[in-house]
N, C-alpha and C positions, 0 to 999 in steps of 0.2 A: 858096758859097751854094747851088751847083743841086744838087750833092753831098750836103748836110745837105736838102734837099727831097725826095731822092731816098731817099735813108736812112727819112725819116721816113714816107712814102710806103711803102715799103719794111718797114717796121715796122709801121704799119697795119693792109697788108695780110695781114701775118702775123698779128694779133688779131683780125684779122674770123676768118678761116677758123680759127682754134683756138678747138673747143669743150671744151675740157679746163676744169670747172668749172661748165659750165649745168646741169649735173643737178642740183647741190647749191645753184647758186640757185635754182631750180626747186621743191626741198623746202623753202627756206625762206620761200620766197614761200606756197605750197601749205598747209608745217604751220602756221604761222602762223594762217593760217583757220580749221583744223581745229582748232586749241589754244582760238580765242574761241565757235567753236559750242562744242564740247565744254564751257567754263565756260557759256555760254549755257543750255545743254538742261540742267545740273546745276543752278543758278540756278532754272530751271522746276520743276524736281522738288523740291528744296529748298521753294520756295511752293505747289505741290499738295502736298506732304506737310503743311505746315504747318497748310494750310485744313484739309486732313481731321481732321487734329489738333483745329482751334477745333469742325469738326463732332460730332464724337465727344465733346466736352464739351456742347455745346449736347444731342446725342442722353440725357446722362446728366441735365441740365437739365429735358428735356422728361419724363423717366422722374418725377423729382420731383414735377413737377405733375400727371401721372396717379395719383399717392399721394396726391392732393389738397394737396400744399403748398404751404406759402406764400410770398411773393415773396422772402422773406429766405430761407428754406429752397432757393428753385430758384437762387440765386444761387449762397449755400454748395455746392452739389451742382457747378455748374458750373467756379468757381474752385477743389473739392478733387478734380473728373475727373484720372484721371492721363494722359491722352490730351493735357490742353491745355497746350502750352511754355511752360515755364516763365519766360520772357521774354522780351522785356517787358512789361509789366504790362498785363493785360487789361482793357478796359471792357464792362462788363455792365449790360442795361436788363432788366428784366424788368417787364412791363406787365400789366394784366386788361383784356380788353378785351367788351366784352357787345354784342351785337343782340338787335333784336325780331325775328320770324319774316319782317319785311317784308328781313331785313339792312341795317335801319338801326342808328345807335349807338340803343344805351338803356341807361335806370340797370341797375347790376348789381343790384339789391336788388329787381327787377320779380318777378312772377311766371313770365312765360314766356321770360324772359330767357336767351339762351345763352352760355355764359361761356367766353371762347378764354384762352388765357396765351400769351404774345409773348416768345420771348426772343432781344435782338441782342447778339450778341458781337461785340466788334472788338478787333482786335491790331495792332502795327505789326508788319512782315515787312522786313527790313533783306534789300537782295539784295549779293550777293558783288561785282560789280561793276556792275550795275546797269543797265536795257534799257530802250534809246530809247522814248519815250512814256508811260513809268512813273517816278513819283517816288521819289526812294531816302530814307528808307525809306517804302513804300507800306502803306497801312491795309486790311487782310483784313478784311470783314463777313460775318459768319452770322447769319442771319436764323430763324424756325423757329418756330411757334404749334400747340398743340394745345388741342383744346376738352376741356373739364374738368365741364361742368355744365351 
């Protein structure tokens, strides 16, 4: 028995002192991390390209309404931008909205009424694996109003 204590003992001690091997757990402790940032920061960019993307439709939106068109027409322009991805399916508001010179609401059909166009685009943005405090898939808003009249 004090033999096999001795042995084992003895064995041990020879796996403490051999570091033949910590390097290469070492890397994969290490790459590991560097494998989920890297999907992480690509995930990021993937949803700022995307936003820019719904921006660049609303930018084509907002171009509409300076032609004077209409809310059906600034929609059309928005949903046929080739800027905005193509899914999944976009929802689009596009509103008139009027003040009096106080910047209160007033009827649009006033005399000194100023007439803005409101247009909210929303998209879902599905993320690749998906980042603590954000819901998967998460809903991108664009927002954007120009006056028209």
């Amino acid at each position: 028995m004090h033999k096999t204590r001795l042995a084992l003992r003895s064995f041990a001690n020879r796996l403490i002192g051999n570091e033949d091997g910590v390097v290469a757990i070492e890397f994969g402790v290490v790459a590991s991390f560097l494998i989920l940032m890297l999907i992480g920061a690509t995930d990021l960019g993937f949803a700022a390209r995307h936003r820019s993307q719904m921006e660049g439709a609303v930018r084509a939106g907002i171009q509409q309404a300076m032609k004077g068109g209409t809310e059906e027409a600034i929609e059309a322009a928005v949903l046929a931008s080739t800027d905005l991805p193509s899914g999944p399916a976009p929802t689009i508001s596009v509103t008139k909205l009027c003040y009096d010179s106080d910047g209160e609401s007033a009827d649009c059909e006033a005399a000194h009424a100023t007439v803005y166009m409101e247009i909210v685009l929303q998209q879902e943005h599905k993320w690749i694996l998906g980042m603590p405090g954000f819901s998967n898939p998460s809903t991108l808003k664009v927002t954007n109003s120009v006056r028209v009249g």
